[in-house]
N, C-alpha and C positions, 0 to 999 in steps of 0.2 A: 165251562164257559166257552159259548165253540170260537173257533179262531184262534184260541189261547195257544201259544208257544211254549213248550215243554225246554227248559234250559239242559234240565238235568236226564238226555237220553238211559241213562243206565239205571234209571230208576223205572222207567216203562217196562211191564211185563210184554214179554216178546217180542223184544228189540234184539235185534240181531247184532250189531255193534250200535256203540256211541258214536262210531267215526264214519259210519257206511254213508259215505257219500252218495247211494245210490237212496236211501232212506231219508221218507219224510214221516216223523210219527205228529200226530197232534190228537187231542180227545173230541169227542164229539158231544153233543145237548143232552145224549143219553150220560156222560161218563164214562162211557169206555173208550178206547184206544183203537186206531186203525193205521195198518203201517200201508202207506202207496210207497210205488219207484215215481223216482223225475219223470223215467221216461212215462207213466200213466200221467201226470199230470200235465208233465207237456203236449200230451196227447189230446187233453181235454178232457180224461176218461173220467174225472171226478167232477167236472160240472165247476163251476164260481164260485167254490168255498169260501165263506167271508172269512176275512182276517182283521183284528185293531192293530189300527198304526199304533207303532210302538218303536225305544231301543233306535231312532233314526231312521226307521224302515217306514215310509209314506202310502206303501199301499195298500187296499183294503178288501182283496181278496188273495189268496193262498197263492194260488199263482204267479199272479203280479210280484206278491211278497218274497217268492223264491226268483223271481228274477233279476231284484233287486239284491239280494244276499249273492246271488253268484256275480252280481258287478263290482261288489264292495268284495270279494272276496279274488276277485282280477287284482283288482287297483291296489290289493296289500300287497300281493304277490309280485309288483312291480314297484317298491319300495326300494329294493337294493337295484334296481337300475340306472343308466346313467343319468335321468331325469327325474328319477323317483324324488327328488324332493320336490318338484312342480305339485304332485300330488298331497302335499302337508302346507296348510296352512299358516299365516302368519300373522299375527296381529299385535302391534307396538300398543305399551300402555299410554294412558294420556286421553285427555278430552280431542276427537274429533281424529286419531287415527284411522285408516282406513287399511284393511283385511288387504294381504297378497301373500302370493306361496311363497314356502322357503328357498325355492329356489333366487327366487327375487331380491331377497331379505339377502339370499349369502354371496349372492353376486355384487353384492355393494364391493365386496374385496379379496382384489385377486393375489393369489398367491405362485410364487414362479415353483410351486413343486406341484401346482395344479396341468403345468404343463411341461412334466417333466424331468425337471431342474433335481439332482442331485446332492450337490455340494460336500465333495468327498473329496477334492481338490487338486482328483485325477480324470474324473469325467468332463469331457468336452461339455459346457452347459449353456454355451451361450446361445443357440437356438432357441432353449427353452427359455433362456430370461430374455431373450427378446421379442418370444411370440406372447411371452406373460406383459413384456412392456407396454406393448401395442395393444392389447387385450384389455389393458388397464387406463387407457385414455378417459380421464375425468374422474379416475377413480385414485381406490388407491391402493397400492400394489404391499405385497407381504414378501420379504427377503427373508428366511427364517434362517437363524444360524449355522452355519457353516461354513468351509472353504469353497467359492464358485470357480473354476478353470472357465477362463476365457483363450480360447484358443484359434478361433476360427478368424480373426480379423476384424478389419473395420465392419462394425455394422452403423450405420447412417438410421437413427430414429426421429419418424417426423410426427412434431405432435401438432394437433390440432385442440387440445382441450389442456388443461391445468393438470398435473399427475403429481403424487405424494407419494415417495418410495420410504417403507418403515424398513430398516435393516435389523437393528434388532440385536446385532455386536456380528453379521456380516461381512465375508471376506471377498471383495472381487481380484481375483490372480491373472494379472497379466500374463499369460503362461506362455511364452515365446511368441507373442505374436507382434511382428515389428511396423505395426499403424494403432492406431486408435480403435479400442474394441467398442466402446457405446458412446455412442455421437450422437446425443437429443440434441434433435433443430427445431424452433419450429415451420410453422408452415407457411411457404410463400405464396402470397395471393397475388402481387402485380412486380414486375419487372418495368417502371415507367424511365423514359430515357428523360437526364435533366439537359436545360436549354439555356440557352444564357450566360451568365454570370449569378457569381454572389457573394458577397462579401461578410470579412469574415464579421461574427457577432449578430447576423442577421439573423433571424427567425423563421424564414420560409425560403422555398428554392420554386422554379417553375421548372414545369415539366411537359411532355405534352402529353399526358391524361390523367388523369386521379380517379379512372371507372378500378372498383372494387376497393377502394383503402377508405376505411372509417378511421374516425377518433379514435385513440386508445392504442393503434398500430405500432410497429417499431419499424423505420427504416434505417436501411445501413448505409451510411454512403461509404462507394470505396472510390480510391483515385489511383493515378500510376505518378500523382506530383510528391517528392518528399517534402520534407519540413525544418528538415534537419542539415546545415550544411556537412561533407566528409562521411555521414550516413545513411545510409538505401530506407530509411522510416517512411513507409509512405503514409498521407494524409487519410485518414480512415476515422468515420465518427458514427454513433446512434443516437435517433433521438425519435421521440414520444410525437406521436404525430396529436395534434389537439384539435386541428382543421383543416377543410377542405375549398377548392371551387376547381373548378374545370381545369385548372392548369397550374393550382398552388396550392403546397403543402405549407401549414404553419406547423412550428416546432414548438413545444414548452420551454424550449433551454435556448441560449442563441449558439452559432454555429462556431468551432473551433478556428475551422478554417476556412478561407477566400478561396471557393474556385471558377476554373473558366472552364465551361464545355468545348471549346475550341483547342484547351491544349490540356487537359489535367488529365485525360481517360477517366471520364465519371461514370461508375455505373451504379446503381440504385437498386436495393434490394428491399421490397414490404412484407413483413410477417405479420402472423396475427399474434394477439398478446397474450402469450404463454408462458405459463411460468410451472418451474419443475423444482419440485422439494423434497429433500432427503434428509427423513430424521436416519442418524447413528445411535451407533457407533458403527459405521460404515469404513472398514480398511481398505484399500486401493493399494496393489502391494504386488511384486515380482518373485520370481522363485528365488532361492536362497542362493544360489551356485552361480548360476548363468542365464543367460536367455531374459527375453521381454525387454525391449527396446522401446514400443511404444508407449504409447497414453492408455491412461485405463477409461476416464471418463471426459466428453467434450463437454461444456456448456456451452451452445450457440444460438446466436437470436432469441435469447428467452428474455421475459421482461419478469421483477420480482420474485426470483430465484431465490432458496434458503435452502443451505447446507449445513446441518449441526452435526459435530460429532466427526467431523471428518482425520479418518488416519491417512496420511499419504507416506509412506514408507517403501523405500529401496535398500533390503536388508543385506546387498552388494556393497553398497553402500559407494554407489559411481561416482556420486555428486557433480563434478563438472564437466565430466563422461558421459557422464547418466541421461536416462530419458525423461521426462516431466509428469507425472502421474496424473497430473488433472491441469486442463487448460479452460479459461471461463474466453471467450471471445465475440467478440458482436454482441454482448449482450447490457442490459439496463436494469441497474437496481438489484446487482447480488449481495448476499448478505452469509459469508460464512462466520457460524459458531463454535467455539470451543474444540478445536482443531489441534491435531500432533503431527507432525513433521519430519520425518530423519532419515535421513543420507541418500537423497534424493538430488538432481541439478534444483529447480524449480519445482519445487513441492505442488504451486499453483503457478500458474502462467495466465497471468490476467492479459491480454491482446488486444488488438485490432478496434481500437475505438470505445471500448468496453467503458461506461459511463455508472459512475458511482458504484464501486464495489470496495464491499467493507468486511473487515478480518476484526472480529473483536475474540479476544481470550488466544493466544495462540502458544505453542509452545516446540520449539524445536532444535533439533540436535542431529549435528556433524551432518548439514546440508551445504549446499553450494549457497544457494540463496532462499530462503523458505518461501519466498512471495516474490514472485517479477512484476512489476507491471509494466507494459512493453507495450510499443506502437501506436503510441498516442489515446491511452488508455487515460481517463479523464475522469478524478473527482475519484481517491485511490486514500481508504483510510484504512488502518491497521493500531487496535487500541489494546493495549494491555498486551505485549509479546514481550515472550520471555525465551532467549535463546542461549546458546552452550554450543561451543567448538562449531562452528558454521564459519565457512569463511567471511561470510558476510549476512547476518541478521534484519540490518535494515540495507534494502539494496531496493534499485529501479534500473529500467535501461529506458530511453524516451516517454515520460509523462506528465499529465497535467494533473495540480494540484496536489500534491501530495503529504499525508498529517500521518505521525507516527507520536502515538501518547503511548507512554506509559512504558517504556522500554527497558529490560535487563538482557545486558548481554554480556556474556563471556568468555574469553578465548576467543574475541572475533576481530577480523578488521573494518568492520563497519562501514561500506560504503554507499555512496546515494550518489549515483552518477546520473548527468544529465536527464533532471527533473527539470518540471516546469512550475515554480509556485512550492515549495518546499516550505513544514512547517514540523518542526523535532522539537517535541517536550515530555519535560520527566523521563531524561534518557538519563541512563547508569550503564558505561562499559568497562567491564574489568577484563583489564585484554592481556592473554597470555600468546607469547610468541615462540616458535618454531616448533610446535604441537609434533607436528609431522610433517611430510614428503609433500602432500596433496592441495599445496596450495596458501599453507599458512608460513608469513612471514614475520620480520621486525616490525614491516612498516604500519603501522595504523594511521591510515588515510580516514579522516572522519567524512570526508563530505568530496566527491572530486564532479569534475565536468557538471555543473549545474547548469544548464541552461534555462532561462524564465527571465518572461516576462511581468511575474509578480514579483514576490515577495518570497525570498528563502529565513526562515526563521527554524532558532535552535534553542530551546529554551529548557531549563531547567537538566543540564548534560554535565554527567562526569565521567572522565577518563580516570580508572586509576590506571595506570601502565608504566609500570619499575620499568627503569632504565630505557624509556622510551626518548631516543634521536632524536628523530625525525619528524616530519611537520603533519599534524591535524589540519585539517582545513577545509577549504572551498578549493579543488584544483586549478589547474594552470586554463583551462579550459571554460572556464565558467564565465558565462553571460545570464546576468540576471539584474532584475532593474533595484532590487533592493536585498540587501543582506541582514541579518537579525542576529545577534547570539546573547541570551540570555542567562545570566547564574551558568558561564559554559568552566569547565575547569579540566583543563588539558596541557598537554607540555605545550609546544609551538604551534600557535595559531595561524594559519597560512590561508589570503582569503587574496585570491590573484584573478583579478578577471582582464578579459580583454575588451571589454566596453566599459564606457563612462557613466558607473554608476553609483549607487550610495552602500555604505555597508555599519554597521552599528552595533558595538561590541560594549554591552549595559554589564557592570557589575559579573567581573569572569575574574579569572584566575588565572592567569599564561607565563609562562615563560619568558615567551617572545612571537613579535606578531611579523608578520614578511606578508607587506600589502603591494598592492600594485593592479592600476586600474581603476580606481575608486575614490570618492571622497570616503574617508574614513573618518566615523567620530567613535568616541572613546568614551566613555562617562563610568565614573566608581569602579574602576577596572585597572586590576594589580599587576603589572609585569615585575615578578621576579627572576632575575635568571638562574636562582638555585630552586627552582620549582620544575620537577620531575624529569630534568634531564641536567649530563657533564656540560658546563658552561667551558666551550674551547677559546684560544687566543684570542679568536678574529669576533667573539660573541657582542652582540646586539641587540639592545633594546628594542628595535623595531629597523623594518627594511621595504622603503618607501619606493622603490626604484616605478617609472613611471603613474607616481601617485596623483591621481589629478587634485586630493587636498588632505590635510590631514588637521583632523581638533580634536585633542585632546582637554578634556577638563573634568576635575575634581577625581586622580589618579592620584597611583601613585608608582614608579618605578624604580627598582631597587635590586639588589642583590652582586651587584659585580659585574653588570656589562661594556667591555671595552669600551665601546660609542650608544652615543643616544641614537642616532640614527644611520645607516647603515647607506652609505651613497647614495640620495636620494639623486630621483633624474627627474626633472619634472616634475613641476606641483603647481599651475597656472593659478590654482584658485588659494595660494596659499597654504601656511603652516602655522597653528595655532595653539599653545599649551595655556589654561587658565587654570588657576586654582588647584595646582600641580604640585607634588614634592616629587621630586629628581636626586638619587642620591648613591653615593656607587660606581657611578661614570670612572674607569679607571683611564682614560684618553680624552676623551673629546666630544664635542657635539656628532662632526663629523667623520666618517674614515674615509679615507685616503682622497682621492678629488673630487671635487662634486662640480657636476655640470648643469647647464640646463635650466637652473630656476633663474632666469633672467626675469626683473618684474614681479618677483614672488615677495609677498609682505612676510616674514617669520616672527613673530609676535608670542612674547613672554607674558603672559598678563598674571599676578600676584602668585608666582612662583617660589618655590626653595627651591635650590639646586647646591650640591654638595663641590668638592673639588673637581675641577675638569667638566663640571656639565656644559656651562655655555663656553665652551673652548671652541675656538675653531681651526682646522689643520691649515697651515701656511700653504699649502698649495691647491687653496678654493678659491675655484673660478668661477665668476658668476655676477651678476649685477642685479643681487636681490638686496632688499632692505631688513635688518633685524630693528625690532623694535622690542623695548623690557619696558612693564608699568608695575612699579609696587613690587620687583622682585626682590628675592635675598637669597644671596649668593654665598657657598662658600667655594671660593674658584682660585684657579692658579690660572691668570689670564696669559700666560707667556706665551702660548701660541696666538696673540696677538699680534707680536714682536715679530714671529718667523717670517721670512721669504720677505723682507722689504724690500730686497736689490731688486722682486720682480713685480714689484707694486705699478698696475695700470691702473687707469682712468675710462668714465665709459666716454671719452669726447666731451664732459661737459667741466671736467677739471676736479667733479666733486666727491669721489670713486676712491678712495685704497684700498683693493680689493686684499691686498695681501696681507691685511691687519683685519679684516672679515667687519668690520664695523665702516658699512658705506649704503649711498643712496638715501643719503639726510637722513636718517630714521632721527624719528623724538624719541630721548630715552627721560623718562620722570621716577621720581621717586626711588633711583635704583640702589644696592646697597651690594657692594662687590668686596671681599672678605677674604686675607689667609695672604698665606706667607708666598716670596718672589711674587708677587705682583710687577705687572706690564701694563700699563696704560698709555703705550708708544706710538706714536706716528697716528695718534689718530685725527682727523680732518674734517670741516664742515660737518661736524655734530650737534645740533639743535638739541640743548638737555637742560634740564634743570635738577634741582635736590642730587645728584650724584655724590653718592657717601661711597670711598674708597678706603678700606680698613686695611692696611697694609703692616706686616712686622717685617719685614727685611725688604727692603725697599732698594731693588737694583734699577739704576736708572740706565739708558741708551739715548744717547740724545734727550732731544725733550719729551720730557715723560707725557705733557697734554700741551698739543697743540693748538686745541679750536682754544678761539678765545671766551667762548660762550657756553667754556663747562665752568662751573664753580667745583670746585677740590676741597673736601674736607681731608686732614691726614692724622687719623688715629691709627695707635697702637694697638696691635694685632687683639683680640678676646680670646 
């Protein structure tokens, strides 16, 4: 057949090789064989042999046909080079894919051993995983197992597209290098100066230009004002830009803080909305010895950020010394997953305005504080941690909003300092004390320096802590506009602010509570004082010292504390017990002098109280009113009796302060019970139903003075 291709050259009689490239055999119309060289055919010398297309070969003379086999026989030959896969084809199954080369198809995902990258966790790599970082914008990047040495320093990476780093059980090694070795930002598109004023809660700021910022943007405001009195926090927030016009940005969220251009140093940072995801198990980790001070990874300016898997471990194990392995800053809407923690200062360093960053699955051991959020960091949640020997598990240093669900910690001191908006539940701390040198103490501080202007809430919280002192609580420092503590179960409850605010302690288990600063209520909530701590001499129910009010109702307090209430100073809005049992009082209502509540109504309303509860110490000064409805008493009132040589009047005649029953109070229904009873010197008493159960009945003068008590006198039950 002529034209015909002969596949099998070593079946041709008088082929000289099957391999001779310089041979063309094929048969002719007669059936026989003819061998030409290339170079005759290139030459022309055989004239336009017809050939059939055939085998992908398109042409349809010999010629033609041999110069299409030496094309196809280039292009194999360029297979192992560094393009050769431009040259293979690619075609995705599916209705309506469309054919590209494999180059195309493999560049969808880069790999940092594509540029070099190591991971033997002696080679310097950070060049290579930073030229692979940048290489990978929009894509998404391949970290393949190993040790990576970072050595080189701060590298600053600026993204402009969305990037997904797969680690894959990946190690990045801070290897002495004392800044921050990978610092994704994203990209700034306008630097606008703002104008005016704005207040705080607003929505929008003016500027003078809004060329280049769409919807979707993040800006950062930063300022030189703080926030904080006695702290350098300066005012710094981000927020999602939603709209534009010539000279005003609106925000999605409203603004933290009021500033003025005139005095705040405001300056404005716009990026575009980028966001950077790292599936783990990704370790961030320092050499075992010495060395690596800084950061291993920055989050900044990113918006919807996801970190799963993350290990932040300092196997030095600095903790308070220590450097911070990953810091999240400037940025909107991160979200770490199921994350490890240990011996690390700040495992994560949430900063500078960072808005809604959330820690769900956590777990960490012998850190300084596993999570910071720091510097006005806002809308800051942590769900399900579980931590071990850390000096502090749940910790903050200035921020807004802050939810801690689901909490087990151990060997910790637990503290939450100056938060704003604080909300703790389903917390459990089983706290072991003097672990070691590095920071662990007796003291377990549950909660100190809270500052907020919401709402602090602690719900569903137990301390076990043998032989725990010293006081749990809200610190000396704390300003917040409301307090919460819910099912809380700790030795002494200590909840001391310095502004006038409300605090509410539902259903807890204490010791004893040291208020001050607050209206305080109380409700289904047991003060005993043999509950997890030695009850000393001077021990008290509760210590009211500038308490702006206190109510107590439907409690119950008991165990052995010397005084009901521990000198209180202050209480303008009053003192209230309803629906009370009081039993235990080994002294008195009050210790030692009490000043101050001039004006104050103190009010019993359907009360028990045991021996000595409504006692009051003869040398109480004051010109407050006590009032009992429907109580029962079992009391030894002879501190009634005391200090009469120094009984005053408030000027209107009707006052013995030194017998503690003055300032007309109505007393109804009352029922005062138990042996040496005193109902002496008392005056100007508006009462009715007063039942006085007395067995040993020592009189001082006249036992009742007003004319307008009625006296029943039974023998002692």
């Amino acid at each position: 057949m002529p034209g015909k291709r002969i596949p099998d050259l070593t079946a041709i009689a008088g082929a000289s090789t099957a391999n001779d490239d310089n041979l063309v055999i094929f048969d002719t119309s007669e059936g026989t064989t003819k061998r030409i060289l290339r170079s005759q055919l290139a030459a022309g010398l055989v004239g336009d042999l017809p050939y059939t297309p055939s085998g992908g070969i398109a042409a349809t003379t010999v010629p033609t046909a041999i110069a299409e086999l030496d094309t196809e026989k280039v292009a194999f030959t360029r297979l192992d080079d560094n393009d050769g896969a431009s040259l293979v084809g690619f075609l995705q199954s599916g209705t309506g894919a469309t054919g590209r080369s494999a180059q195309s198809k493999l560049r969808d995902i880069v790999s940092v051993k594509d540029f070099g990258a190591v991971g033997d966790g002696v080679t310097n790599d950070t060049t290579a995983i930073v030229n692979a970082i940048n290489a990978a914008s929009g894509k998404t990047l391949v970290v393949d197992p190993g040790v990576y040495s970072l050595a080189t320093g701060s590298q600053t990476i600026v993204l402009e597209n969305d990037l997904t780093i797969d680690c894959a059980g990946a190690t990045f090694l801070n290897n002495n290098a004392a800044s921050t070795t990978l610092s994704f930002q994203a990209k700034e598109v306008a630097t606008p100066t703002f104008s005016g004023t704005s207040s705080r809660g607003a929505l929008s700021i003016t500027v003078n230009s809004t060329t280049g910022i769409q919807a979707g943007m993040l800006v950062f405001i930063d300022s030189t004002k703080t926030y904080e009195t006695g702290y350098n926090y300066k005012q710094k927030e981000v927020h999602k830009v939603v709209s534009t016009t010539s000279t005003t940005i609106t925000f999605s969220e409203p603004l933290v803080f009021g500033y003025d251009s005139a005095t705040d140093g405001v300056t404005l940072s716009v990026r575009k909305n980028v966001s950077l995801t790292i599936n783990g198990p990704l370790t961030v980790t320092y050499p075992s010895s010495s060395g690596g001070t800084g950061r291993v990874i920055d989050i900044r300016y990113l918006s919807n950020s996801v970190v799963n898997g993350l290990r932040s471990i300092d196997p030095q194990k600095r903790r308070g010394s220590g450097p911070d392995p990953v810091l999240v800053g400037e940025s909107y809407n991160t979200t770490f997953n199921d994350s490890f923690f240990s011996g690390a200062r700040y495992c994560v360093n949430v900063t500078n305005g960072s808005r809604n960053t959330s820690f769900k699955n956590v777990e960490s051991i012998e850190c300084w504080q596993p999570i910071d959020f720091n510097t006005a960091s806002y809308n800051c949640f942590v769900q399900n941690i579980r931590g071990q020997d850390n000096v502090s598990t749940i910790a903050s240093h200035p921020c807004f909003n802050l939810l801690y669900e689901d909490v087990y910690s151990e060997g910790d001191e637990a503290v939450l300092p100056r938060a704003v908006g604080v909300y703790v539940r389903n917390a459990r701390l089983v706290t072991e004390f003097a672990m070691d040198s590095n920071g662990f103490s007796a003291d377990v501080n549950l909660v100190s320096d809270i500052h907020s202007e919401f709402d602090f809430i602690f719900k569903d919280y137990v301390l076990i802590a043998p032989n725990a002192s010293t006081t749990q609580g809200v610190g000396t420092n704390a300003a917040y506009r409301t307090a919460h503590f819910y099912n809380v179960d700790v030795g002494s409850l200590s909840v001391a602010s310095n502004t006038s605010t409300e605090c509410y302690v539902n259903e807890c288990y204490v010791s004893s509570m040291n208020m001050r600063g607050n209206i305080l209520f109380l409700d289904n909530t047991v003060i005993d004082a043999q509950h997890r701590q030695s009850v000393g001499t001077d021990a008290y129910a509760m210590t009211i010292a500038n308490l702006e009010g206190l109510r107590v109702s439907n409690c119950e307090i008991r165990g052995g504390h010397q005084y009901l209430i521990a000198n209180p100073v202050n209480a303008p809005s009053g003192i209230t017990f309803t629906n009370t049992r009081i039993s235990g009082i080994t002294t008195g209502m009050f210790s030692g002098v009490v000043v101050g509540l001039t004006g104050v109504d103190i009010l019993f309303s359907n009360c028990i109280g045991s021996s000595n509860t409504f006692d009051l110490p003869g040398t109480y000064v004051g010109g407050s009113r006590i009032k009992a409805e429907n109580c029962y008493g079992l009391s030894d009132l002879e501190n009634y009796k005391r200090g009469s040589s120094t009984a005053t009047t408030d000027g209107n005649g009707n006052i013995n302060i030194a017998h503690g029953i003055y300032a007309t109070p109505t007393w109804a229904d009352v029922v005062i019970r138990g042996d040496n009873t005193y109902v002496a010197q008392v005056q100007n008493i508006t009462a009715t139903n007063i039942l006085v159960r007395v067995g040993n009945m020592a009189s001082s003068g006249a036992d009742v003075t007003s004319t307008s008590v009625t006296v029943f006198w039974e023998a002692a039950i």
